[in-house]
N, C-alpha and C positions, 0 to 999 in steps of 0.2 A: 486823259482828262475827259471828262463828259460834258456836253455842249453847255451846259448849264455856269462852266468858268470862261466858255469861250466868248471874246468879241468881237472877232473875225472871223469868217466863214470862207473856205476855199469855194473860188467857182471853178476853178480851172486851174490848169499849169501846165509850163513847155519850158522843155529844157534849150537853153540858150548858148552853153560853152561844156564840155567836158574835158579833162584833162587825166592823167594817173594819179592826181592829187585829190582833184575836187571837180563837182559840177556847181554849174551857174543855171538856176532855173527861174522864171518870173510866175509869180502864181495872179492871176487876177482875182482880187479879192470884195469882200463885202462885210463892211463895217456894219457894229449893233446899230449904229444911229443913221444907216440904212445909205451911207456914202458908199460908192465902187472906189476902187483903186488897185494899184500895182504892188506889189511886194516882192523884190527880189532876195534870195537865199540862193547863199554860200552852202551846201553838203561836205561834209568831209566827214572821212571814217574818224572812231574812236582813237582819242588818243592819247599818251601819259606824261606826266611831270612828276621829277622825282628832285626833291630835297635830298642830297648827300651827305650825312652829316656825321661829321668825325669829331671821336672824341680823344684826345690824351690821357695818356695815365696821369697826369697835373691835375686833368679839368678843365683842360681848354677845349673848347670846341671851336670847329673848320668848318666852313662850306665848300664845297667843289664847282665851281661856275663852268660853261663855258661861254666864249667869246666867239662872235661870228658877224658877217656883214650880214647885215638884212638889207636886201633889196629894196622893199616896198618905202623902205627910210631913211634910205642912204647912208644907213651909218654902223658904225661896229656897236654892239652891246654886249652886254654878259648878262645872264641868265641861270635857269638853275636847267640841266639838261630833260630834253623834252622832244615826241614827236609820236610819229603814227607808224604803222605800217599798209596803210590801206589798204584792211582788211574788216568785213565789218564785224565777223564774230572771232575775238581773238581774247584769252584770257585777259586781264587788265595788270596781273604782275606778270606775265610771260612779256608782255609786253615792253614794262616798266625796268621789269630787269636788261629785256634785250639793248632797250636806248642807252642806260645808264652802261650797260658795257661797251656798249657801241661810239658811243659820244667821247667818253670818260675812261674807258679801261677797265673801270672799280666794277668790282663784285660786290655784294651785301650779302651777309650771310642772317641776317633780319632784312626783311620789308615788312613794311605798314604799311596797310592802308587807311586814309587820313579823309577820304572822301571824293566825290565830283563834281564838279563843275560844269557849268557850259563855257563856252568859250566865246565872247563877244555876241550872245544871243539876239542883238539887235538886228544883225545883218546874217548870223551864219548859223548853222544849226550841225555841233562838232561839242563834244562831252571830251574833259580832262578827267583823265584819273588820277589822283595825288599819293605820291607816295612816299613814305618814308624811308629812308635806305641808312642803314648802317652797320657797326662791325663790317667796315670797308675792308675790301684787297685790292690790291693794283696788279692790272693786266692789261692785254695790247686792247687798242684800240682799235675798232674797222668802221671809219664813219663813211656815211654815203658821197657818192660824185658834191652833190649839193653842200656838205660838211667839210670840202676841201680845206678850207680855212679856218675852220674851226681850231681854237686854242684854250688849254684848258688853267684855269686857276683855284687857288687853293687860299681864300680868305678867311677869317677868323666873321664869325655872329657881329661881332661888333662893329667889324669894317663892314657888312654883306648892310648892318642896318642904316649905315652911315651914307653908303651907298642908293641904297634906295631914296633918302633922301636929298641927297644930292641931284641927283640924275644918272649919274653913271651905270645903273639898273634900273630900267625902264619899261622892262615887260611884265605889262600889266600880268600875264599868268603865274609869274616866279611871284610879284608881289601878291599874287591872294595865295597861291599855295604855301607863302610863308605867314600870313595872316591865318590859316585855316590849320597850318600848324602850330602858329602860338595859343591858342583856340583848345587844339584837342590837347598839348603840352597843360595848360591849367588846370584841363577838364582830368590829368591823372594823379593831380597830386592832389586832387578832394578825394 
């Protein structure tokens, strides 16, 4: 972007926490309307979410969630599978395929891609890639130390959107990459 869209201006920055995941830096900043202030950013490498989506020879179609505790909320949710390898230059379906077999088991013998995101851009500065996956196959799973608990399911479009409403689905990244999917889905059949 050229300074001309920007309205913050970096004067400085220090890195404040690293981990294998992510770093924590504060940048001392400077507003167009000429205020100092602090801005802390989350960094995190690239990383993907993949929509699973099975169809029947009826016409029904599945989603493949999976389930896990999230720390930071204390609670289990389902999701659509999703993650990084913290790496910054890694192809964005090598990626997408590895999580989805990794999480899930399933192979796709199509992926889409449906586009990027950022993710929570307010406080973190970390890019989703969306993808589409289907013509599934089932294979093992090898999820990481952190996916111990992870549990996978297998819902139908209609429970996944029901869900969302409810609460039962709650990460914000499965609900836009299913928004950004119903999106490119209308965009194919003009």
């Amino acid at each position: 972007m050229d300074d001309a869209g920007r309205s913050i201006k970096k004067l400085s920055t220090r890195e404040v926490y690293r981990n294998k995941w992510m770093s924590l830096r504060e940048d001392a900043i400077l507003r167009s309307n000429g205020e100092q202030g602090i801005y802390a950013v989350m960094d995190k490498e690239p990383a993907a979410i993949i929509i699973p989506l099975e169809r029947t020879a009826s016409g029904e179609e599945f989603l493949h969630l999976v389930e896990q505790y999230r720390y930071t909320v204390d609670g289990r949710f389902m999701e659509f599978p999703q993650g990084g390898w913290e790496l910054a230059d890694i192809d964005p379906e090598e990626l997408a395929r590895g999580e989805l077999a990794e999480e899930t088991g399933l192979r796709a013998s199509r992926m889409t891609k449906l586009g990027s995101l950022w993710i929570a851009y307010g406080a973190m500065h970390q890019i989703h890639h969306v993808f589409l996956a289907e013509e599934l196959m089932p294979g093992e799973t090898d999820p990481d130390s952190e996916e111990h608990d992870l549990t996978l399911h297998r819902v139908s479009v209609v429970d996944f959107e029901q869900m969302l409403l409810d609460g039962r689905v709650m990460d914000n990244c499965s609900a836009a990459a299913w928004g950004l999917y119903l999106v490119w889905k209308r965009q194919q059949k003009n």
